[in-house]
DRENDO-1510 file (C-alpha; in Angstrom, 1 decimal, always signed):
<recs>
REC; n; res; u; v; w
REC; 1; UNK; +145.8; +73.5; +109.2 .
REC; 2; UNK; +143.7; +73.5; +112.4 .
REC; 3; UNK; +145.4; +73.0; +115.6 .
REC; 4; UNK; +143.6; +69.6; +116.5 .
REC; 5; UNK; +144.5; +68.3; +112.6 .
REC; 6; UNK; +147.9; +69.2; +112.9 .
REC; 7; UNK; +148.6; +67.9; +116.1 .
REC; 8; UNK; +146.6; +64.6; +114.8 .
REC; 9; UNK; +149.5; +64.5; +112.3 .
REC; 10; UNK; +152.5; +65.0; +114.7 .
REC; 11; UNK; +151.4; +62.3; +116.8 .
REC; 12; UNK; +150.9; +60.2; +113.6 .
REC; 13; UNK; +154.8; +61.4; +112.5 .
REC; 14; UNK; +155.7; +60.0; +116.5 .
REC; 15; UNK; +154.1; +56.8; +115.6 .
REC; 16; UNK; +156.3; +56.1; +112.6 .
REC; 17; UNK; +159.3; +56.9; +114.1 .
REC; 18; UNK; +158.4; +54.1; +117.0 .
REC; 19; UNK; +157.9; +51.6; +113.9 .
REC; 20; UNK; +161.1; +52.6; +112.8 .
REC; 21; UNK; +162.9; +52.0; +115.7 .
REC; 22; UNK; +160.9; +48.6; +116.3 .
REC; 23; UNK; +161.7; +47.7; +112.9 .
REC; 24; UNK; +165.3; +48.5; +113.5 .
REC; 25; UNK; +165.6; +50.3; +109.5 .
REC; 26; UNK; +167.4; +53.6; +109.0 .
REC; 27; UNK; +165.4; +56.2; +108.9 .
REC; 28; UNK; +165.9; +56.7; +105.6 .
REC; 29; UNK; +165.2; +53.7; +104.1 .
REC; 30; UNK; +161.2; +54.0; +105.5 .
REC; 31; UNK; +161.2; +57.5; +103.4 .
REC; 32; UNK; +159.6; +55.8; +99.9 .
REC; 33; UNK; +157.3; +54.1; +102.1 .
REC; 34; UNK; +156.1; +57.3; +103.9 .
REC; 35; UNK; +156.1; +59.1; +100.7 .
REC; 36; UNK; +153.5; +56.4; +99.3 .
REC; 37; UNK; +151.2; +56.1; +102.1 .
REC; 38; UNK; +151.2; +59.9; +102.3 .
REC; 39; UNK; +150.6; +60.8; +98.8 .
REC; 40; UNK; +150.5; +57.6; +96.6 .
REC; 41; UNK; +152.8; +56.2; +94.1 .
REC; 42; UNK; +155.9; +54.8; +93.6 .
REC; 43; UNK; +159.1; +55.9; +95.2 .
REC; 44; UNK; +162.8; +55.5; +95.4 .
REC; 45; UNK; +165.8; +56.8; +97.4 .
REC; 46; UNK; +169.2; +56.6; +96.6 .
REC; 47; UNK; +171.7; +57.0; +99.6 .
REC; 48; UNK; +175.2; +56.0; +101.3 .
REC; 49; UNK; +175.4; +53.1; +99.1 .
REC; 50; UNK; +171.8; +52.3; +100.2 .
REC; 51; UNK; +169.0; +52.2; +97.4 .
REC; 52; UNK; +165.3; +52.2; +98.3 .
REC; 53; UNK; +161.5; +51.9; +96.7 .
REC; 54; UNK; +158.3; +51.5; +97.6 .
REC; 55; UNK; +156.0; +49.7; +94.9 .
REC; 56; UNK; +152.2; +50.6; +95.5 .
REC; 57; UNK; +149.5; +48.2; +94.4 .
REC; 58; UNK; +146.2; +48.5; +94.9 .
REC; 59; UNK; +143.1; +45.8; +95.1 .
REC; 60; UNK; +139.5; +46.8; +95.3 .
REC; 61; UNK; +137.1; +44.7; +96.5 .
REC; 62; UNK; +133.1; +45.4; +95.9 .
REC; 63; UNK; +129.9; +43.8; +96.3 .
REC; 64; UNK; +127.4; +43.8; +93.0 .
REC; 65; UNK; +124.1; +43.1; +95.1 .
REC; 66; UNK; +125.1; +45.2; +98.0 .
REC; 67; UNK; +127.2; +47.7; +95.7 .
REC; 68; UNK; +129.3; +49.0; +97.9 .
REC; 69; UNK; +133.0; +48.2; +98.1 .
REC; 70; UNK; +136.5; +49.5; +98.9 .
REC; 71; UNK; +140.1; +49.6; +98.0 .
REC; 72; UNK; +143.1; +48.0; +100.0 .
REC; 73; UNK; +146.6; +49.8; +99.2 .
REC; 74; UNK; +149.6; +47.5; +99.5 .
REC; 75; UNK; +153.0; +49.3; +99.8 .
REC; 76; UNK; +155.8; +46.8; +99.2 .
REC; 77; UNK; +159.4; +49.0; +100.4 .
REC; 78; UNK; +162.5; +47.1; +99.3 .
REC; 79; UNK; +165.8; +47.5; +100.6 .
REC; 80; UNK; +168.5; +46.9; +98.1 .
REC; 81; UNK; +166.0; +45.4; +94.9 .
REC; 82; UNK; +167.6; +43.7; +92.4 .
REC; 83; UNK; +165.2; +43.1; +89.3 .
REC; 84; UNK; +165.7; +39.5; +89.0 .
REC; 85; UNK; +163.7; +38.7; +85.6 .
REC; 86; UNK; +161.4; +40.9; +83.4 .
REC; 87; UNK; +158.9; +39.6; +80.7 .
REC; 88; UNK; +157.5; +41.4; +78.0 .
REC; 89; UNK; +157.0; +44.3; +76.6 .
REC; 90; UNK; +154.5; +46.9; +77.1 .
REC; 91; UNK; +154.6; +50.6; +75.3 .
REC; 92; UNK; +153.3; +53.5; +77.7 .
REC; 93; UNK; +153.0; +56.8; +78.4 .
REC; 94; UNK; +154.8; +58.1; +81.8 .
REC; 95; UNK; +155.0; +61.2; +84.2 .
REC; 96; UNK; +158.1; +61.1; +86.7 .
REC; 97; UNK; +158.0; +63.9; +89.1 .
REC; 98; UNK; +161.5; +64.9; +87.9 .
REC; 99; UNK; +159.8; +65.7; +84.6 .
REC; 100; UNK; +157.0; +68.4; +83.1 .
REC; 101; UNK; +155.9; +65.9; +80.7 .
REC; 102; UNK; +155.0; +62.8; +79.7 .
REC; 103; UNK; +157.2; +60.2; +77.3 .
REC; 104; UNK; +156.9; +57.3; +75.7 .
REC; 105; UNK; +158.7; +54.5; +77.1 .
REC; 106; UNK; +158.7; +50.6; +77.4 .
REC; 107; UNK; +158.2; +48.5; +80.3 .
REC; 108; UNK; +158.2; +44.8; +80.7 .
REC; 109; UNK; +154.3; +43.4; +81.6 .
REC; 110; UNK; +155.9; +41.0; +84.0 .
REC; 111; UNK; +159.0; +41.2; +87.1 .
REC; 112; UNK; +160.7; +39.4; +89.7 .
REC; 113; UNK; +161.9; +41.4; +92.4 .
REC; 114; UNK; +164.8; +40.4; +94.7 .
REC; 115; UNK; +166.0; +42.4; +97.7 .
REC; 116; UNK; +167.7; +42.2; +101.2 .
REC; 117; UNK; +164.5; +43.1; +103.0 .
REC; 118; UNK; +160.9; +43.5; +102.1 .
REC; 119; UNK; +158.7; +45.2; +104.1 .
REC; 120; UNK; +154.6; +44.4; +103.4 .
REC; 121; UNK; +152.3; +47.4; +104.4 .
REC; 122; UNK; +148.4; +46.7; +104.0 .
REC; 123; UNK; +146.4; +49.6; +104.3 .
REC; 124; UNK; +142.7; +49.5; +105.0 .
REC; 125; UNK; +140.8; +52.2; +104.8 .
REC; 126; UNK; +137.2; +50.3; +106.5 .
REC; 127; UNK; +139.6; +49.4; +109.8 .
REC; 128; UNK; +142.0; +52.8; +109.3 .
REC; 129; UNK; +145.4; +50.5; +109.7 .
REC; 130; UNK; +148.7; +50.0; +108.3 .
REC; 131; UNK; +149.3; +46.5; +108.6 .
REC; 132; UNK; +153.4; +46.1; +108.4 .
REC; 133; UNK; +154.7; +42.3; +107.6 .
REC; 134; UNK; +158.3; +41.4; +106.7 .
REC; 135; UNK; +157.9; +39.3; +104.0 .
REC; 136; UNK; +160.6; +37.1; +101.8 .
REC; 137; UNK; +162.0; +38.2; +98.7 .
REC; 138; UNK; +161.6; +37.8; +95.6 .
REC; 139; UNK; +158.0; +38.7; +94.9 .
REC; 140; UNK; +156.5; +39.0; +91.3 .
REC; 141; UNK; +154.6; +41.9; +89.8 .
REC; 142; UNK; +152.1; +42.6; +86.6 .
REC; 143; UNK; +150.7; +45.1; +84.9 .
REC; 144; UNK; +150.8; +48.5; +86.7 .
REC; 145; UNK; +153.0; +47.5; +89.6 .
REC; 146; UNK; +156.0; +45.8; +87.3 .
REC; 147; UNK; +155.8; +49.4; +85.6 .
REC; 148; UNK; +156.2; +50.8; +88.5 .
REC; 149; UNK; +159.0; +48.3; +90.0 .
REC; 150; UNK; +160.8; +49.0; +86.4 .
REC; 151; UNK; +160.2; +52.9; +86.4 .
REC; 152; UNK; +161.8; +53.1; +89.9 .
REC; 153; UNK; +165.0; +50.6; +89.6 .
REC; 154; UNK; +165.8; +52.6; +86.3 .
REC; 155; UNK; +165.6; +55.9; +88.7 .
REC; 156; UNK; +167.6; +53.6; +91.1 .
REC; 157; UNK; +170.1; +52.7; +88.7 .
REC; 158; UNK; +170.6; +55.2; +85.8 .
REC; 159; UNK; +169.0; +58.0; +87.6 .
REC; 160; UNK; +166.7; +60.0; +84.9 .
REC; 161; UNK; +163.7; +57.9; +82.7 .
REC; 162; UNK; +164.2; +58.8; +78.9 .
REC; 163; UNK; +161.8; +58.4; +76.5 .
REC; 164; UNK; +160.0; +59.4; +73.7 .
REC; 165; UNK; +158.5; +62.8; +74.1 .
REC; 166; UNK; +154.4; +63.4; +73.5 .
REC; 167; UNK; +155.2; +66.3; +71.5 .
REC; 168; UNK; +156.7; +63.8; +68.9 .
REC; 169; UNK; +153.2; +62.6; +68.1 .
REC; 170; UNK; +151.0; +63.7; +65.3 .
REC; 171; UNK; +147.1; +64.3; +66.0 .
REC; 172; UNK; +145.1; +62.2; +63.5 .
REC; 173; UNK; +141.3; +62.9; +63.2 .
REC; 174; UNK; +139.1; +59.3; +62.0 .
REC; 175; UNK; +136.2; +60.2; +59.9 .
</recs>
């Protein structure tokens, strides 16, 4: 890394130790959140009787005559979650970091999330920001992000995802 591009970084890594402090969370607790902004996905931390995840969402937005758009991240970190309700069921195939390969597993197409604190963070990549807004619990989540919130509570709660392996399907060739 060059020296201008790393130093770029550490005063970035200052910055979000000043949020921290502003926002008055452990340390800790921001680690899901700076694991998503910094490279994507889901996260979730359990420690000291403290459990954490950031749920990432994203939302693009593009104009057909001018056809250009972009695409806003939203990074929801809870402290504490409690999966409130869950609706549905939806089969998929799933990586988890802890894992080489993918499995088959079920997920619920629709959650309400409760938790002691929810932190909102909007990133836009047209103004470079990280907006950050306390927001109030419970939210609701669909699709790809109610995987994710159901994915990351079961790491939360029973520690390892199990599944179906891949290797347990059979190739089948239409004519």
């Amino acid at each position: 890394m060059e020296y201008l591009e790393l130093k770029k970084l550490l005063k970035f890594s200052l910055k979000e130790k000043e949020i921290i402090k502003k926002l008055e969370m452990p340390e800790d607790a921001f680690l899901p959140l700076i694991f998503s902004i910094r490279f994507g996905g889901d996260w979730s931390l359990n420690k000291n009787s403290k459990k954490v995840m950031s749920i990432k969402e994203k939302i693009t937005r593009y104009d057909k005559e001018k056809k250009i758009g972009y695409t806003l991240e939203i990074v929801y970190l809870f402290l504490n979650p409690i999966l409130l309700s869950q609706e549905g069921t939806v089969h998929r195939l799933e990586k988890c970091s802890n894992k080489k390969e993918r499995e088959l597993v079920k997920r619920p197409y629709k959650v309400i999330v409760g938790s002691e604190y929810i932190l909102k963070a909007t990133m836009d990549p047209l103004e470079s920001t990280i907006r950050l807004k306390k927001v109030n619990s419970p939210l609701e989540f669909t699709g790809s992000s109610a995987y994710g919130v159901s994915h990351e509570i079961e790491h939360l709660e029973k520690g390892e995802i199990k599944g179906k392996p891949f290797w347990e399907f059979k190739y089948l060739i239409d004519d």
